[in-house]
KEPADREN-691962 format. One record per residue (C-alpha): residue number from 1; residue in one letter; chain; x, y, z. Coordinates in Angstrom, 1 decimal. Layout:
! KEPADREN-691962
<fifi NUM, "A", "A", <X, Y, Z>>
...
END
This chain:
! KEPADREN-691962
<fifi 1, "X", "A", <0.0, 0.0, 0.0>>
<fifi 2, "X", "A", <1.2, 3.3, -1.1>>
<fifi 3, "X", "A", <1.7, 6.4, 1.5>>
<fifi 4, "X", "A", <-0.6, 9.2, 1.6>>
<fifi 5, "X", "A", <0.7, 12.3, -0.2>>
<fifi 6, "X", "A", <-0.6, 15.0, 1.3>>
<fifi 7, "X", "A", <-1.7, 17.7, -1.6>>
<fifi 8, "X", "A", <-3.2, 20.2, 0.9>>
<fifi 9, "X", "A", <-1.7, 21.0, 4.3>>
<fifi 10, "X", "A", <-3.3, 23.2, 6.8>>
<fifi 11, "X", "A", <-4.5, 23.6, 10.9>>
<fifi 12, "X", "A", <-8.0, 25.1, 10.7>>
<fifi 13, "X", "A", <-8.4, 25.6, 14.2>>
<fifi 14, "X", "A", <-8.2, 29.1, 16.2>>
<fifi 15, "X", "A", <-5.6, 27.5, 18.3>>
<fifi 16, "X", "A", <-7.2, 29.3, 21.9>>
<fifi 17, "X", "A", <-4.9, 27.5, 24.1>>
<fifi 18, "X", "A", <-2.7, 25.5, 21.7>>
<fifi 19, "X", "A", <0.6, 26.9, 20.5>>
<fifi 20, "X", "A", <2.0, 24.7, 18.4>>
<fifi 21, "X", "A", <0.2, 21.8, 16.3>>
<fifi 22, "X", "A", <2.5, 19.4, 14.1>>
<fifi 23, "X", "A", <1.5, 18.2, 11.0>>
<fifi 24, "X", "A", <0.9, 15.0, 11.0>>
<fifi 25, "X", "A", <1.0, 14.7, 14.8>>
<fifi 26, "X", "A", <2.5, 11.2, 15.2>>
<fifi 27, "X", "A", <5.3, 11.0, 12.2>>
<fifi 28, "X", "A", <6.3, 12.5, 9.5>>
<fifi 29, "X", "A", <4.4, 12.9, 6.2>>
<fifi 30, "X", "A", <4.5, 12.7, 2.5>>
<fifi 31, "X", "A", <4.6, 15.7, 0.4>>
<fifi 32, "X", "A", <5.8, 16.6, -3.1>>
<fifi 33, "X", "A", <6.5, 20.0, -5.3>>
<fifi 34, "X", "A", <3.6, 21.5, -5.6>>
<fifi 35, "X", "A", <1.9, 20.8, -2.4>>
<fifi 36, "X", "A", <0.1, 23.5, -0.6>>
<fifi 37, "X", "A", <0.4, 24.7, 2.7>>
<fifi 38, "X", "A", <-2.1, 26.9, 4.1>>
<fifi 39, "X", "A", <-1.6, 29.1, 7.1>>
<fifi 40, "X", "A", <-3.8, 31.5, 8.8>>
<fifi 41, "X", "A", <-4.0, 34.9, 9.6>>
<fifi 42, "X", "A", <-2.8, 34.2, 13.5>>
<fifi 43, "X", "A", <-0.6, 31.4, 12.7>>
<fifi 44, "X", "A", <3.0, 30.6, 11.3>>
<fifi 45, "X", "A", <3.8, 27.4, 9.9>>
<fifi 46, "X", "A", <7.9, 26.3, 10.0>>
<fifi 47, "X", "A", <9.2, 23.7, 7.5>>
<fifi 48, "X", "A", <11.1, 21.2, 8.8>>
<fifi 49, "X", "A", <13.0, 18.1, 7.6>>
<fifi 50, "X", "A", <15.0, 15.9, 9.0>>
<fifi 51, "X", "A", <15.2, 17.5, 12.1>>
<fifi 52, "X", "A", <16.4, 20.7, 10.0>>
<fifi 53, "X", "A", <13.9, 23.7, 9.8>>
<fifi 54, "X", "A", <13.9, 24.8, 6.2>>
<fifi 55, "X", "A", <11.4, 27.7, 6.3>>
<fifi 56, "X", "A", <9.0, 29.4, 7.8>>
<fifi 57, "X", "A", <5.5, 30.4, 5.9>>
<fifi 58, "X", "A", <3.8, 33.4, 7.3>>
<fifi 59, "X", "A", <-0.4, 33.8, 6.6>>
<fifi 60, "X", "A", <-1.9, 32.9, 3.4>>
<fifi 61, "X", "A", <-1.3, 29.7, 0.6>>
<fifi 62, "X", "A", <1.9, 28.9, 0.3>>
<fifi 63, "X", "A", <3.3, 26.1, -3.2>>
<fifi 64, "X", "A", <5.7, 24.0, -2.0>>
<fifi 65, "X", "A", <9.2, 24.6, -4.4>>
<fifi 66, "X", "A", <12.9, 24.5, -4.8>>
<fifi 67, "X", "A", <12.6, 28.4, -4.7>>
<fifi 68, "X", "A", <10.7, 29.2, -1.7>>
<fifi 69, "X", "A", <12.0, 26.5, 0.3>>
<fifi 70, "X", "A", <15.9, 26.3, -1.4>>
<fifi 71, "X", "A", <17.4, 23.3, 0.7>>
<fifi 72, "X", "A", <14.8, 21.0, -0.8>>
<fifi 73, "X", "A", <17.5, 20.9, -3.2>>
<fifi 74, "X", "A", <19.4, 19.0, -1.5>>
<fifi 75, "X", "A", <17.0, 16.3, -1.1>>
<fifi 76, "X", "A", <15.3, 15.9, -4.1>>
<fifi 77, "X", "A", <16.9, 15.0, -7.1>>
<fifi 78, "X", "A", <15.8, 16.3, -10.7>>
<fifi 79, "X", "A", <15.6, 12.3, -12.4>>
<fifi 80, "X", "A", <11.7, 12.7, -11.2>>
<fifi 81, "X", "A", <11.0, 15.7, -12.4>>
<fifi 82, "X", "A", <10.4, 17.1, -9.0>>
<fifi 83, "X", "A", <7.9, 15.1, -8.5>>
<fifi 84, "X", "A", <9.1, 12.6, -6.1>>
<fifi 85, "X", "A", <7.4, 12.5, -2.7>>
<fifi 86, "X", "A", <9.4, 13.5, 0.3>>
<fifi 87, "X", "A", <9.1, 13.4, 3.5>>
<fifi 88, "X", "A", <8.3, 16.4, 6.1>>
<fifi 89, "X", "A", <6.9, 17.9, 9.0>>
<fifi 90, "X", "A", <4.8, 21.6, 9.2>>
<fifi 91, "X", "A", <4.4, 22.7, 12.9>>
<fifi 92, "X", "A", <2.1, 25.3, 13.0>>
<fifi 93, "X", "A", <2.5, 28.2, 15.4>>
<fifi 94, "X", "A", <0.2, 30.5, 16.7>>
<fifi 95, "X", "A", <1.3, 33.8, 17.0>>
<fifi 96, "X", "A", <-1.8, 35.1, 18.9>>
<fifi 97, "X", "A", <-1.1, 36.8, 22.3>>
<fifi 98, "X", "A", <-1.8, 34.5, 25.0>>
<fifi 99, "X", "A", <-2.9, 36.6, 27.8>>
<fifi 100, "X", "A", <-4.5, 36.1, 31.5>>
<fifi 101, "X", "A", <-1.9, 33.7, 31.8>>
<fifi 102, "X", "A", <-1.7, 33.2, 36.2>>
<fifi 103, "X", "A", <1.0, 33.4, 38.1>>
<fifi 104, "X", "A", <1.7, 33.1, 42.2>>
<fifi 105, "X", "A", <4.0, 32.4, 44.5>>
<fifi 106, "X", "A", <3.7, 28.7, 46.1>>
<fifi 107, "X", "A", <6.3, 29.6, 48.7>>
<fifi 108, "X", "A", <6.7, 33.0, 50.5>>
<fifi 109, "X", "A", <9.5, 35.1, 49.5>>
<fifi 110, "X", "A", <11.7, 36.1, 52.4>>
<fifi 111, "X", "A", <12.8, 40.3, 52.1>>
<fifi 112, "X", "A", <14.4, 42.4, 54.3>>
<fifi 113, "X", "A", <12.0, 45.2, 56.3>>
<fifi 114, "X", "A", <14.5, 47.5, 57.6>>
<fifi 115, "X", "A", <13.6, 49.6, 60.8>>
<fifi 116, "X", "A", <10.4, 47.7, 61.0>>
<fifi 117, "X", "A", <9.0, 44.8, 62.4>>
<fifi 118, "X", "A", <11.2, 41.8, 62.7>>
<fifi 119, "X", "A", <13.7, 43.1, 60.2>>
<fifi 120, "X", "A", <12.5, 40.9, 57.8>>
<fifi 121, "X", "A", <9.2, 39.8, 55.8>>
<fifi 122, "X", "A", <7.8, 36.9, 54.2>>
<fifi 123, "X", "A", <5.6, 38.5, 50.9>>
<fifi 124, "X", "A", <3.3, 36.4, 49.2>>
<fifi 125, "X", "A", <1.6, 37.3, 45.6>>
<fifi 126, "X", "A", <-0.4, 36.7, 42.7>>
<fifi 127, "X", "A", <-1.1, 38.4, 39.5>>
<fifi 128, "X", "A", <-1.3, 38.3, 35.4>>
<fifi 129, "X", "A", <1.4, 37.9, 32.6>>
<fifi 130, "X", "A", <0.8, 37.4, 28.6>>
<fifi 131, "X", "A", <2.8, 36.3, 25.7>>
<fifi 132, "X", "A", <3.2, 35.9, 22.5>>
<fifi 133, "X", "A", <5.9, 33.9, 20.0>>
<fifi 134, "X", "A", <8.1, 36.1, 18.5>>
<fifi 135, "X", "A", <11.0, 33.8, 16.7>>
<fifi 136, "X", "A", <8.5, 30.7, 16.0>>
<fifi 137, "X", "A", <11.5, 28.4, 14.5>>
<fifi 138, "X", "A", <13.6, 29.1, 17.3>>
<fifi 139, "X", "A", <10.4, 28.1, 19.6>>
<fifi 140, "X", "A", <9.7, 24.7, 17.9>>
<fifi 141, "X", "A", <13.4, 24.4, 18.0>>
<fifi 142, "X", "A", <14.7, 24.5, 21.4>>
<fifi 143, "X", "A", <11.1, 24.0, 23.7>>
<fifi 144, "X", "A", <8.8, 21.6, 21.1>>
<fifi 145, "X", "A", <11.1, 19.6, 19.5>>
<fifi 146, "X", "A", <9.2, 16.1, 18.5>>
<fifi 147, "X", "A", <5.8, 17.3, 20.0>>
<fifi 148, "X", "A", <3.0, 16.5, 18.2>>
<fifi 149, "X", "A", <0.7, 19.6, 19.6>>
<fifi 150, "X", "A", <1.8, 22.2, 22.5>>
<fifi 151, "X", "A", <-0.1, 24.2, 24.9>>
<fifi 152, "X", "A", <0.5, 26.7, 26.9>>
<fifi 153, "X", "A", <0.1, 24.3, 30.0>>
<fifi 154, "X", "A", <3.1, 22.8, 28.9>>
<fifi 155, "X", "A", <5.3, 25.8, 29.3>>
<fifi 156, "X", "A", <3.3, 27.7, 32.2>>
<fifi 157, "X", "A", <5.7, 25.8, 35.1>>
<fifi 158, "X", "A", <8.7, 27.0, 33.0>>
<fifi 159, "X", "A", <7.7, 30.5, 32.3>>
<fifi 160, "X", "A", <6.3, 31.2, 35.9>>
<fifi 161, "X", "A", <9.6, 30.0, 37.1>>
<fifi 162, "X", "A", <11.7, 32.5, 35.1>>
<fifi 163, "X", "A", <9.2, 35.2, 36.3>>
<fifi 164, "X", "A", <9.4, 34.2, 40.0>>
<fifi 165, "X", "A", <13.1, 34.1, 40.0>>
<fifi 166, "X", "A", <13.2, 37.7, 38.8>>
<fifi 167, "X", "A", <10.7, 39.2, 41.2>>
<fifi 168, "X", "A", <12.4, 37.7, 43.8>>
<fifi 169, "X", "A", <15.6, 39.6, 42.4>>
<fifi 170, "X", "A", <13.7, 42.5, 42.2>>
<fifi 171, "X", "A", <12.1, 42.4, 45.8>>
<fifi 172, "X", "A", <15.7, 41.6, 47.6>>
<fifi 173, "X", "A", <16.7, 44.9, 45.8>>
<fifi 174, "X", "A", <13.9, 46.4, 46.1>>
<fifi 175, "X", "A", <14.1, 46.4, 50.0>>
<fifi 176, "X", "A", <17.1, 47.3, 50.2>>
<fifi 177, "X", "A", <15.8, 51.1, 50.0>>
<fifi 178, "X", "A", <12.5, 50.8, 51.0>>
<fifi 179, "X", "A", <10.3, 49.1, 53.4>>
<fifi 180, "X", "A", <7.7, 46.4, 52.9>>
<fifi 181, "X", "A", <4.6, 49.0, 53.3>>
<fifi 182, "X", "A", <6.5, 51.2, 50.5>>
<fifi 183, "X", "A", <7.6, 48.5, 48.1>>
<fifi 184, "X", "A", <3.3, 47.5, 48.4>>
<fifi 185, "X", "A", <2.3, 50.7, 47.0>>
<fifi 186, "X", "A", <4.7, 50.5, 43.9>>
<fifi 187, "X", "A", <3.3, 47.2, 42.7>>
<fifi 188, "X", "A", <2.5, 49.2, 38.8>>
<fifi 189, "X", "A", <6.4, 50.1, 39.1>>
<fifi 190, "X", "A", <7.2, 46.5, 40.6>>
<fifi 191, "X", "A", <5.3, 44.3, 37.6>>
<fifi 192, "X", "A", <7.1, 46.8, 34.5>>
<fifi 193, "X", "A", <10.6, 46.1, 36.5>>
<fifi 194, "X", "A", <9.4, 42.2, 36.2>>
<fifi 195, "X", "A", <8.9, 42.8, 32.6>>
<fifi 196, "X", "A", <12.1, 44.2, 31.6>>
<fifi 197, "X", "A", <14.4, 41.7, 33.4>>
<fifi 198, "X", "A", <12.6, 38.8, 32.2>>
<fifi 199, "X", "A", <12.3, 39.9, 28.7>>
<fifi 200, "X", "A", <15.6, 38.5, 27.0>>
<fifi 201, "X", "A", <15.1, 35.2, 28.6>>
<fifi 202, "X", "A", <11.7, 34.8, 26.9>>
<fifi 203, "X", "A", <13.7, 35.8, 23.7>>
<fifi 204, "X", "A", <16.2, 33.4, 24.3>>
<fifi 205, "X", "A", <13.4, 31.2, 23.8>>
<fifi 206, "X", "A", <11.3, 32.6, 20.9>>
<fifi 207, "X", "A", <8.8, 34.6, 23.1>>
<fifi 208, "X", "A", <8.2, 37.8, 23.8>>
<fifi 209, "X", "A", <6.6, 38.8, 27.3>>
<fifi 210, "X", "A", <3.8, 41.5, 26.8>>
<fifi 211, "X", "A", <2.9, 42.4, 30.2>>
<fifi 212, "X", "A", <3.5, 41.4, 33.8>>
<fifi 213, "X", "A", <1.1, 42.7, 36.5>>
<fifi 214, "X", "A", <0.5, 42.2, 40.1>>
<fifi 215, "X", "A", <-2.7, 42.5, 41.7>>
<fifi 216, "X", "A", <-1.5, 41.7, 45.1>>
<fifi 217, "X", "A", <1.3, 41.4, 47.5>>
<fifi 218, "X", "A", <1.2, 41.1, 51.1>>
<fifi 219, "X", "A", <2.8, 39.7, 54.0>>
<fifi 220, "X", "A", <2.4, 35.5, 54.1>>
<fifi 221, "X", "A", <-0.1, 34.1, 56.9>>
<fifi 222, "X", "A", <2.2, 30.9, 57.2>>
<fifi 223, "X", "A", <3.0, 30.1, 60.8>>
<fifi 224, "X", "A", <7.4, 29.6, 61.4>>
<fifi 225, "X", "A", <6.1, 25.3, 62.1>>
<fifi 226, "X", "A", <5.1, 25.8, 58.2>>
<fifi 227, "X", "A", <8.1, 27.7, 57.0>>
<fifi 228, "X", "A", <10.4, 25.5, 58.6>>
<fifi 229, "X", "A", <8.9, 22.6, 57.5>>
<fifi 230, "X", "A", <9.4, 24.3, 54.0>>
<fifi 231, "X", "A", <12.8, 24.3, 54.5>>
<fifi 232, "X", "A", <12.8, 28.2, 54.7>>
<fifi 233, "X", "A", <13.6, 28.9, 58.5>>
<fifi 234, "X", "A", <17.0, 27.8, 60.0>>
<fifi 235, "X", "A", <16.5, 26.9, 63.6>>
<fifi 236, "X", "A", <17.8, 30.3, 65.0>>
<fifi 237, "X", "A", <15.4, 32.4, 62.6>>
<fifi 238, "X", "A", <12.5, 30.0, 63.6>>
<fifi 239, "X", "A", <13.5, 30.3, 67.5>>
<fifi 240, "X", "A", <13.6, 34.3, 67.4>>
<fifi 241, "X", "A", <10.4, 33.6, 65.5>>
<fifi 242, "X", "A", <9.1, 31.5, 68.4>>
<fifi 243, "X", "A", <10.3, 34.3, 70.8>>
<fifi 244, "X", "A", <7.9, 36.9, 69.3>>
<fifi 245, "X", "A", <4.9, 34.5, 69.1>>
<fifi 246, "X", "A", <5.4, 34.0, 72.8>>
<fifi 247, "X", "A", <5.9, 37.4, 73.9>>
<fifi 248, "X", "A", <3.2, 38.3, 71.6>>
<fifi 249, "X", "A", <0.7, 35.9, 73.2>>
<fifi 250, "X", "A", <2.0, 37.3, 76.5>>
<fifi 251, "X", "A", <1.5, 40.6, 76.0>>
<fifi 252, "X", "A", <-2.0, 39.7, 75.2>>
<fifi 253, "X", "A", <-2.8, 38.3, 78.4>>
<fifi 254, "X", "A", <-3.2, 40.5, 81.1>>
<fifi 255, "X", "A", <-1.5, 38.9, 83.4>>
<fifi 256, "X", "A", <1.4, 39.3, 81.1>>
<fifi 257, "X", "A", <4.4, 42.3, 81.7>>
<fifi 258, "X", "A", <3.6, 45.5, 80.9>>
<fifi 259, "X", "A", <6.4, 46.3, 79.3>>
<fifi 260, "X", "A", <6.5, 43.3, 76.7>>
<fifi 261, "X", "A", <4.8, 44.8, 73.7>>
<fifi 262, "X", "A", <8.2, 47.1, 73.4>>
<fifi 263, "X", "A", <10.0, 43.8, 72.4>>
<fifi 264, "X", "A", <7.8, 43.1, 69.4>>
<fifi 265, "X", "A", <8.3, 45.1, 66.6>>
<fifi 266, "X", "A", <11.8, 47.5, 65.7>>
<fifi 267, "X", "A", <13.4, 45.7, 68.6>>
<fifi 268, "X", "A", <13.5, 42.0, 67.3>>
<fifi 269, "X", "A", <15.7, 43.2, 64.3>>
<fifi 270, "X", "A", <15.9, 39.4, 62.6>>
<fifi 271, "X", "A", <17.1, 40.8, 59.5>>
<fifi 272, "X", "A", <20.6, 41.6, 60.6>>
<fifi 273, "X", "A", <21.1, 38.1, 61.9>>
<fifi 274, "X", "A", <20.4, 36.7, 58.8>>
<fifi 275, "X", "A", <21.7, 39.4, 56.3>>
<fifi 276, "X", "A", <22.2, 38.2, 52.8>>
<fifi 277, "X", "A", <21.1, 34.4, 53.6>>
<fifi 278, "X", "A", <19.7, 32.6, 56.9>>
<fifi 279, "X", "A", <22.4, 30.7, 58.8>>
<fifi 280, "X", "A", <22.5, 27.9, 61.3>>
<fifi 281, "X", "A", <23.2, 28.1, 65.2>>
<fifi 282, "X", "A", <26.9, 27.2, 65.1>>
<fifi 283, "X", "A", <27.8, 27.6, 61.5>>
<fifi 284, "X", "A", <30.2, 29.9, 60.4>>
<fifi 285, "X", "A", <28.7, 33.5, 58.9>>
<fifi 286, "X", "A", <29.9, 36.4, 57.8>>
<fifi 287, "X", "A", <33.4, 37.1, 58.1>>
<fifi 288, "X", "A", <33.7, 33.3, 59.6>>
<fifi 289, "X", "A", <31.8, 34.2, 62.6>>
<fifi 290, "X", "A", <29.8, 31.8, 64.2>>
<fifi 291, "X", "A", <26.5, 32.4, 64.9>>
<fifi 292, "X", "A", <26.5, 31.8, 69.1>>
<fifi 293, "X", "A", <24.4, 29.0, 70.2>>
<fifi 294, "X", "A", <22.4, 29.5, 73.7>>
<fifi 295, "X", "A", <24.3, 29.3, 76.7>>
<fifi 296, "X", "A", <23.6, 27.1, 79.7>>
<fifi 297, "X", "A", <23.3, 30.4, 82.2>>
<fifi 298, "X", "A", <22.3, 33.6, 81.2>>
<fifi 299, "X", "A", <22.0, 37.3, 82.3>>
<fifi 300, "X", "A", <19.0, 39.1, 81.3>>
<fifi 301, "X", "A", <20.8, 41.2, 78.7>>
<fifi 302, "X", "A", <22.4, 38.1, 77.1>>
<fifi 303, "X", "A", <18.9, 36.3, 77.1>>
<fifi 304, "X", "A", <17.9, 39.8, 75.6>>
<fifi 305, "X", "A", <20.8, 39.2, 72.9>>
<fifi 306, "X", "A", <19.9, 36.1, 71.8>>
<fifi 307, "X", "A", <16.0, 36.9, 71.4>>
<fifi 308, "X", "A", <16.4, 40.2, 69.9>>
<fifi 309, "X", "A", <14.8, 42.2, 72.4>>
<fifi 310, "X", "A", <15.1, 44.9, 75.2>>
<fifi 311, "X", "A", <16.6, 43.4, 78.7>>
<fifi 312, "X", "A", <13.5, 45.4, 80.1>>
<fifi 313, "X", "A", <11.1, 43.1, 78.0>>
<fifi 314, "X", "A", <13.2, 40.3, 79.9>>
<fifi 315, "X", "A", <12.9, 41.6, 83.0>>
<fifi 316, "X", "A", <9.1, 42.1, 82.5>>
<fifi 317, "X", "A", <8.6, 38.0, 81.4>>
<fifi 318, "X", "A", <10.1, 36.9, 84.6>>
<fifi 319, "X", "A", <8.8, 39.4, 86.9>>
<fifi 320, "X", "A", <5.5, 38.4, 85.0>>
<fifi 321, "X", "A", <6.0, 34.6, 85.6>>
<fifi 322, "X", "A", <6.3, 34.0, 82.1>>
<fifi 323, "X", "A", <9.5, 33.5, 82.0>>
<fifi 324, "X", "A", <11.1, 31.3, 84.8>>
<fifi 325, "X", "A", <14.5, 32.9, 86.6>>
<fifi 326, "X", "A", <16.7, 32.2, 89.6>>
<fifi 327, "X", "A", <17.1, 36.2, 91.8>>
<fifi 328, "X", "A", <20.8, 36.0, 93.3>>
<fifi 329, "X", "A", <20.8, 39.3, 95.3>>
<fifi 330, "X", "A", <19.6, 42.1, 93.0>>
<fifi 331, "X", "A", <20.0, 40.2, 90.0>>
<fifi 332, "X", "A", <18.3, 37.4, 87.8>>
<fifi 333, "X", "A", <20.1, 34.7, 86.1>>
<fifi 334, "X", "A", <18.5, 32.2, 83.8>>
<fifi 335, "X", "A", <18.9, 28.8, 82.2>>
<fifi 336, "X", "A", <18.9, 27.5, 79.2>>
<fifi 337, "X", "A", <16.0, 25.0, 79.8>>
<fifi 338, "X", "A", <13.9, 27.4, 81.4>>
<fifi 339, "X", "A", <14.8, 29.6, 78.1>>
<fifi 340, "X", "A", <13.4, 26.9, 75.9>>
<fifi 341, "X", "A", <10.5, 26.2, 77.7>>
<fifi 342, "X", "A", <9.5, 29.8, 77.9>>
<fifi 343, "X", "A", <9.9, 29.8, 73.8>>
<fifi 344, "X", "A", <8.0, 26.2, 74.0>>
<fifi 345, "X", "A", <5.3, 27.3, 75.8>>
END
């Protein structure tokens, strides 16, 4: 049984979520001088044999010849006239923009908050992007390869990733020179920023990005159990963390100190304990420091030290009975365990 020649190739489909369609999907096809390949107004359709693209045919009916397609020559001998079936793949392309594509953040993004807070945030966000193939041979070429049809599901993990990775880049510099309630309002500013960094590695790909927005960014509602689970909080970030949750919670009873609300807030400073990266009780930091681990007896300004907070807001836990101390003379000293369990508890 003979091969079907294909005399008439085209995609008549509006290609809503489809970007590229290969024709035929499953192998390659039979085609001859003189074939036609039709293309639509919102598509592109690229030539290829033998792994080799050979051209690319924009809208309208294209006749398949040694002129328009050159390096057919190559492959087709003249003792048949021409006529001699060959065989071929068209992937067609559509050149649409793809917008209301969605992109989020499935883990917080950790930013410095200087003067503010605990030094540091955890933003969370969501928003828009579209785009559109610019270079369609060098898209079938380096992301569809073999692919019968591609949609954009197929590439949304990839592009969302190159996007995330540069809004991260952009927040980390972004706070560097402005606070977390500052770098909120400027979201407009934040998503044309996005745009322009990630634009030449959607080229390098055959894409062009056409917009990037954000419609929100705020501080993540994860508790420190669920960062650190994610792997996000070393285990002095996620004590200190502790440490505010606890003086928090006391501060709300009113039992509590008085003077323990002046710990949370400016005073925990977390950002300049883990400036540039977070870093593990007893590993070397910056400089080859090493970040101290607890002691086994401490003085209410060392305890102070190591949570990030006033001595007064110390002082104010034990004399509160939050936080349990041994009173030599006029002064307190306090252990490591009874430390913990006041961060425990």
């Amino acid at each position: 049984m003979m091969a079907r020649i294909f005399d008439v190739v085209e995609y008549p489909n509006e290609m809503q979520e489809e970007i590229v369609h290969r024709f035929p999907e499953d192998t390659s096809g039979d085609f001859r001088i003189g074939s036609q390949v039709i293309v639509r107004e919102s598509q592109n359709a690229v030539f290829y044999r033998d792994g080799k693209a050979l051209d690319v045919f924009g809208p309208g009916r294209h006749t398949i010849t040694t002129a328009n397609i050159p390096l057919l020559v190559d492959f087709i001998g003249k003792a048949f006239g021409d006529r001699t079936p060959f065989t071929a793949e068209v992937f067609f392309v559509s050149m649409r923009e793809f917008a209301d594509q969605k992109w989020g953040t499935p883990q917080p993004i950790l930013v410095r908050n200087p003067g503010m807070g605990l030094g540091v945030a955890l933003l969370q966000g969501f928003g828009t992007y579209s785009y559109q193939v610019s270079d369609p041979q060098q898209f079938v070429t380096q992301i569809v390869g073999v692919t019968g049809t591609y949609s954009t599901k197929d590439i949304q993990a990839r592009l969302r990733s190159m996007l995330l990775s540069k809004l991260s880049d952009l927040l980390g510099e972004t706070t560097g020179v402005s606070t977390v309630p500052e770098l909120i309002s400027l979201v407009e500013e934040m998503g044309s920023a996005v745009r322009a960094k990630a634009q030449d590695d959607f080229k390098a790909i055959g894409l062009t990005l056409k917009s990037f927005y954000i419609e929100n960014i705020k501080p993540s509602d994860k508790s420190a159990e669920e960062l650190r689970a994610m792997g996000m909080l070393d285990m002095t970030t996620y004590t200190q963390l502790q440490a505010a949750d606890a003086m928090r919670d006391a501060a709300q009873n009113p039992s509590g100190g008085a003077g323990l609300t002046a710990g949370i807030g400016a005073g925990m400073g977390i950002g300049d304990a883990i400036a540039g990266s977070l870093r593990k009780v007893g590993q070397p930091g910056e400089g080859g420091a090493e970040v101290p681990a607890i002691p086994d007896v401490m003085t209410p300004s060392e305890a102070a030290t190591y949570l990030r907070v006033a001595e007064e807001d110390v002082v104010s836990a034990i004399e509160g009975g939050q936080l349990k101390a041994k009173k030599i003379g006029n002064a307190f000293r306090i252990s490591k365990e009874a430390l913990e369990e006041f961060l425990n508890s």
